[in-house]
Structure formats: structure tokens, C-alpha cells
VMD Tcl script that draws the C-alpha trace (Angstrom):
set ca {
  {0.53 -24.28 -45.52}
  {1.40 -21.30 -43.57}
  {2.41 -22.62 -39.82}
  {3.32 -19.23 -38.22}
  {2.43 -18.98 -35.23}
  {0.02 -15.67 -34.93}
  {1.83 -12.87 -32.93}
  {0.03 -10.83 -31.06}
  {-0.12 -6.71 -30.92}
  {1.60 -5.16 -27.52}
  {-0.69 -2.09 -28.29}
  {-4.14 -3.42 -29.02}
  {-5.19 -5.69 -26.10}
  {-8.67 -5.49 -27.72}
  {-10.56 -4.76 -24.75}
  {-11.54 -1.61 -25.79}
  {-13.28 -3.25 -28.43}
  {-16.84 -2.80 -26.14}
  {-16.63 1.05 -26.02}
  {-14.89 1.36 -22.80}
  {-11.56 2.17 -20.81}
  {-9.67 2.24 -17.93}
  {-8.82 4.22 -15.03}
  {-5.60 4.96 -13.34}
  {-6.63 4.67 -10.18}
  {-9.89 3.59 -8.79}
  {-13.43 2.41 -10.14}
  {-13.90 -0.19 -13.18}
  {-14.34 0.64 -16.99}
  {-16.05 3.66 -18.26}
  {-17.39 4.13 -21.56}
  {-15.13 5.84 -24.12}
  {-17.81 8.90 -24.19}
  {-17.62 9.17 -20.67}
  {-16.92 12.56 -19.18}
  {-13.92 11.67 -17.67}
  {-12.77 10.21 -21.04}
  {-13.91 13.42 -22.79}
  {-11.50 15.19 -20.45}
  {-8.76 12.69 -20.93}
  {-8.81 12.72 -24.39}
  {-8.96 16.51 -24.98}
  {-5.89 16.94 -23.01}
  {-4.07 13.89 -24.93}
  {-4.72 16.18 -27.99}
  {-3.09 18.90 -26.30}
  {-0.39 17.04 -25.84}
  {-0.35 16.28 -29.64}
  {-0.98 19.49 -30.30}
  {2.13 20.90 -28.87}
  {4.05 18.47 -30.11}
  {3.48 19.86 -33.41}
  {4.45 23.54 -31.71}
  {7.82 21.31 -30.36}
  {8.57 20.03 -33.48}
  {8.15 23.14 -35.72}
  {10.75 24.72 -32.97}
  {12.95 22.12 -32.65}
  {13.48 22.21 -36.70}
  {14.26 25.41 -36.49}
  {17.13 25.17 -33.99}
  {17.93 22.52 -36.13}
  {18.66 24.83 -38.97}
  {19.94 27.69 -37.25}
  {16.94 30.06 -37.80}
  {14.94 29.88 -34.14}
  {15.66 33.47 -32.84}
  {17.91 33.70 -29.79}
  {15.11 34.97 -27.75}
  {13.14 31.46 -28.33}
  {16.35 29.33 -27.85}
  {14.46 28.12 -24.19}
  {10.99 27.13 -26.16}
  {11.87 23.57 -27.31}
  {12.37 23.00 -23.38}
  {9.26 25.03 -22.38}
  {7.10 22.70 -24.78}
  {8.60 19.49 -23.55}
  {8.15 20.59 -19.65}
  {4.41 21.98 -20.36}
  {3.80 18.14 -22.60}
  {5.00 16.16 -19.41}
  {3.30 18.87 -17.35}
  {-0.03 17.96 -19.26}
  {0.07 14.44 -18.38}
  {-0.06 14.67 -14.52}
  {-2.98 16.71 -15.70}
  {-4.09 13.77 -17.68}
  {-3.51 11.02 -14.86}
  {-5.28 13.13 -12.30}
  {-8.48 13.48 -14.59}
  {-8.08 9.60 -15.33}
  {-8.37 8.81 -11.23}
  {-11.91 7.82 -10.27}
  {-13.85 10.32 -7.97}
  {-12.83 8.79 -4.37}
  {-9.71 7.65 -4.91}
  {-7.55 10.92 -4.90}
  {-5.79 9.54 -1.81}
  {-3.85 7.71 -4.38}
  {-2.42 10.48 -6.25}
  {0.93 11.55 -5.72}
  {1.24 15.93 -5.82}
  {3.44 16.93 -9.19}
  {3.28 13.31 -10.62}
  {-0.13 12.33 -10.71}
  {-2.37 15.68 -8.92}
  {-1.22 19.07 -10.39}
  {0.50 20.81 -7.65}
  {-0.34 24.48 -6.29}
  {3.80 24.39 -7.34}
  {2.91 23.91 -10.97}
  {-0.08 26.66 -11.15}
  {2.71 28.68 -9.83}
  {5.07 27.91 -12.22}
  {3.09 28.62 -15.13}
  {2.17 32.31 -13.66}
  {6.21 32.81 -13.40}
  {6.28 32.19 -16.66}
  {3.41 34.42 -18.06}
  {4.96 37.31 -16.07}
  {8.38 36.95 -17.56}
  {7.05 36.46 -20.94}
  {4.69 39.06 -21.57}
  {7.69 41.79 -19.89}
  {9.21 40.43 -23.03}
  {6.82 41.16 -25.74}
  {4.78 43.93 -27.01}
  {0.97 43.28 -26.69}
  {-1.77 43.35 -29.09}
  {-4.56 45.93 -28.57}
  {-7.27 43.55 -30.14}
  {-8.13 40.00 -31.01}
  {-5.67 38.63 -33.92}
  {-5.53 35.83 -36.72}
  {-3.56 32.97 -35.77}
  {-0.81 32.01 -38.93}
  {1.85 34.57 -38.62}
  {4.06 31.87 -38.57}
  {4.09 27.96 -38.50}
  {5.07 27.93 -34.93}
  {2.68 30.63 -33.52}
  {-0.24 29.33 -35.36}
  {0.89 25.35 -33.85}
  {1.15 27.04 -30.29}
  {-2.52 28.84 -31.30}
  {-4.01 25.10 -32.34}
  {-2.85 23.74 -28.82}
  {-3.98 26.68 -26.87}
  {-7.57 26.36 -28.62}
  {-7.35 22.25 -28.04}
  {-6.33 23.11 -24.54}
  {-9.45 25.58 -24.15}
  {-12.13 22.47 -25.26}
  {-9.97 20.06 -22.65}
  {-10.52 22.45 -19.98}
  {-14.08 22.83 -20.98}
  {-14.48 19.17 -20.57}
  {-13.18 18.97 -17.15}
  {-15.51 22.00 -16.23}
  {-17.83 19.34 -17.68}
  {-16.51 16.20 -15.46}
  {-16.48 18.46 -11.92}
  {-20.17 19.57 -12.38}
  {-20.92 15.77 -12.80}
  {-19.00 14.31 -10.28}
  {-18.41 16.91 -7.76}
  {-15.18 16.42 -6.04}
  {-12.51 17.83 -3.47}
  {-11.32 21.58 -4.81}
  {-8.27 21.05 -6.93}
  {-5.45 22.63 -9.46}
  {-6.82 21.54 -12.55}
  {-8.94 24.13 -13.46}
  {-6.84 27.10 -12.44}
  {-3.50 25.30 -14.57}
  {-5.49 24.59 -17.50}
  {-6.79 28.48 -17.29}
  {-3.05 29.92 -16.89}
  {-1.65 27.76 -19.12}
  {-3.98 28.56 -22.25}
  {-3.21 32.08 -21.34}
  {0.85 31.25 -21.43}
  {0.15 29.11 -24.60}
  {-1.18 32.59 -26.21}
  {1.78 34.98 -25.08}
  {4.00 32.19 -25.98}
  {2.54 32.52 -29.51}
  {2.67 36.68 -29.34}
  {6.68 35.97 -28.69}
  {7.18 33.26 -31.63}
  {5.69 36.26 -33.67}
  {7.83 38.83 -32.39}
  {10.97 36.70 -32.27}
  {10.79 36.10 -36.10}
  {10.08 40.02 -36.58}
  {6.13 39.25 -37.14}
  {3.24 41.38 -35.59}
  {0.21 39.67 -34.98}
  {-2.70 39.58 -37.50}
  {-5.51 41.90 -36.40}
  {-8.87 40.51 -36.27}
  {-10.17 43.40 -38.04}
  {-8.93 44.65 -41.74}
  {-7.00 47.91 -40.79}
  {-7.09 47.12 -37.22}
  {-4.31 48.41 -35.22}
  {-0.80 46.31 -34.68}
  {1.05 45.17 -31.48}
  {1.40 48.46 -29.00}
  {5.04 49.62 -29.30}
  {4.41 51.05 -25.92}
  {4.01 49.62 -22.23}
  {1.83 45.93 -23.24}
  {-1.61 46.41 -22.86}
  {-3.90 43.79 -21.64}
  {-4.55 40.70 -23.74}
  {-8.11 40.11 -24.58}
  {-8.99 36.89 -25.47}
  {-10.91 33.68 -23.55}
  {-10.39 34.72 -20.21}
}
mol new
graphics top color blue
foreach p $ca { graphics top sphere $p radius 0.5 }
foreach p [lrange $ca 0 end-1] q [lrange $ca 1 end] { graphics top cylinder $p $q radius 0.2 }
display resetview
């Protein structure tokens, strides 16, 4: 007869096992279909999502081919991934209790909007810009940084969602998840262009990236 004792998982604490979660910081258990949970998860995907984007980069480096001009985007991803957790913490904190949220670590920061709009600048002086929509799948790495900009979209969809429910103080969210979408997409344009690529028009004999002065971007605004 078997007499070991039973161990117990770390990871499943099994009270999820009714439908429902947690918060961070304030209120009781909401259902796992909540909108707040909806929001919570979509960004946890985004996380995900760019971890695939990190990964694909980081092999690269690994075998010498990531172009000198991307040697910074292993970085980038890591920063936006912890970036996208304070996001993730301040969506998790019941309407009410925002008093307990700490700017930069737990509330997304005017700094970090700011940040991200740095960073679109600098990047899209770098590239050349598409005149139309285009096919993500150029390469493995744009289309991963495509997958989490679209994942990123629905998660700041669902926190449009979550606000109109439960109105609440003005805040960054909305504004980073906007900008960063919009850096996730240039982002993509340069992993393109730093393999020699052009973006895939949307349109069979539609035109390719303007060798000129960029033109805007048109995509989800």
C-alpha cells in the first residue's frame, strides 16, 4: 500500500474552481467573465504575445543574424512586458481603491505614456513608411510583434469595456494602451526593414514602403 503522503500544487490553490478570482487591491471575488477579468486577461496575452516577439529576437542575437539596427529590441520587449503588467495590476484594483496604487508600479504613469511617444518618434525617423494597409508575415518577428499589437488592440477594447461599466477617476490606461499598439506596429515596420523586407501590401500590386519622407501610418487609430 502506497503511504505517500499527497503533496499539494503551489500553483493551483483550487479556489478558482467556482468561476471566480481575485483582486489586487480592493473588493472580493469576481467572476472569471467579469469585465475587469476580460481586461486582465487580454493584457496577460499581450504579455504572452510579446514574449513570442522577445523570443524570436533574442534567437536571433543568439545566432548572430538580428540586424545592428534591432540590437536594442530584446530590451524594448522586456521593458514594454514589465511595462504591461503595471497595466495589468492597475486594471486588477477594484473601482475605489486607487488610493492604493503606487504611480509606475501599480497605476501607469503620465511618465510611461510619455515614454512610449519618445519612442514612436525615434522609431518611425528610422524607417520608411507604408502608404497603405499591409499583410503581417514578412518575417517571424514582425508578424509576432503584429499578433501582440492585434492582442493588445482586443485588451484595450476590453478596458474601454470595464470604464463604461464602472466609471472611474480619468487615468493612463487608455492613452498607453493606444500609443503602445501604435509603437508595437512601427516596431514591426523596422523588424521588416532591418532584415531588408518591405511590408506586404494589402492590395495585389499595391504600392511598397515610400522611399521618401514617411508618410502617415494608417491603421486602427
Amino acid at each position: 500500500m502506497d503511504h505517500t503522503p499527497e503533496r499539494k500544487s503551489v500553483v493551483a490553490t483550487k479556489r478558482g474552481d467556482d468561476g471566480t478570482t481575485g483582486l489586487l487591491f480592493g473588493g472580493g471575488r469576481v467572476f472569471k467573465d467579469d469585465p475587469r477579468t476580460e481586461a486582465c486577461g487580454a493584457i496577460d496575452e499581450s504579455i504572452a504575445a510579446l514574449g513570442l516577439a522577445r523570443a524570436e529576437a533574442d534567437l536571433k542575437s543568439q545566432y548572430g543574424s538580428l540586424p545592428r539596427t534591432l540590437a536594442l529590441l530584446p530590451d524594448l520587449i522586456l521593458r514594454l512586458q514589465r511595462e504591461l503588467f503595471v497595466v495589468g495590476a492597475e486594471l486588477a484594483t477594484a473601482a475605489g481603491a486607487e488610493d492604493r496604487q503606487k504611480p509606475g508600479q501599480t497605476r501607469v504613469s503620465v511618465e510611461m505614456v510619455e515614454g512610449l511617444d519618445e519612442l514612436l518618434s525615434e522609431t518611425e525617423s528610422a524607417i520608411e513608411m507604408p502608404r497603405e494597409f499591409v499583410v503581417p508575415g514578412e518575417t517571424r518577428l514582425s508578424a509576432a510583434l503584429e499578433l501582440a499589437r492585434t492582442i493588445l488592440r482586443r485588451a484595450e477594447r476590453r478596458a474601454v469595456t470595464l470604464h463604461r461599466a464602472e466609471p472611474q477617476p480619468p487615468d493612463q490606461v487608455g492613452p498607453y494602451l493606444n500609443r503602445l499598439a501604435d509603437l508595437l506596429w512601427v516596431l514591426a515596420r523596422a523588424a521588416e526593414q532591418g532584415e531588408s523586407r518591405a511590408a506586404t501590401p494589402s492590395r495585389p500590386g499595391g504600392q511598397e514602403p515610400n522611399a521618401g519622407r514617411p508618410t502617415t501610418r494608417r491603421r486602427e487609430a
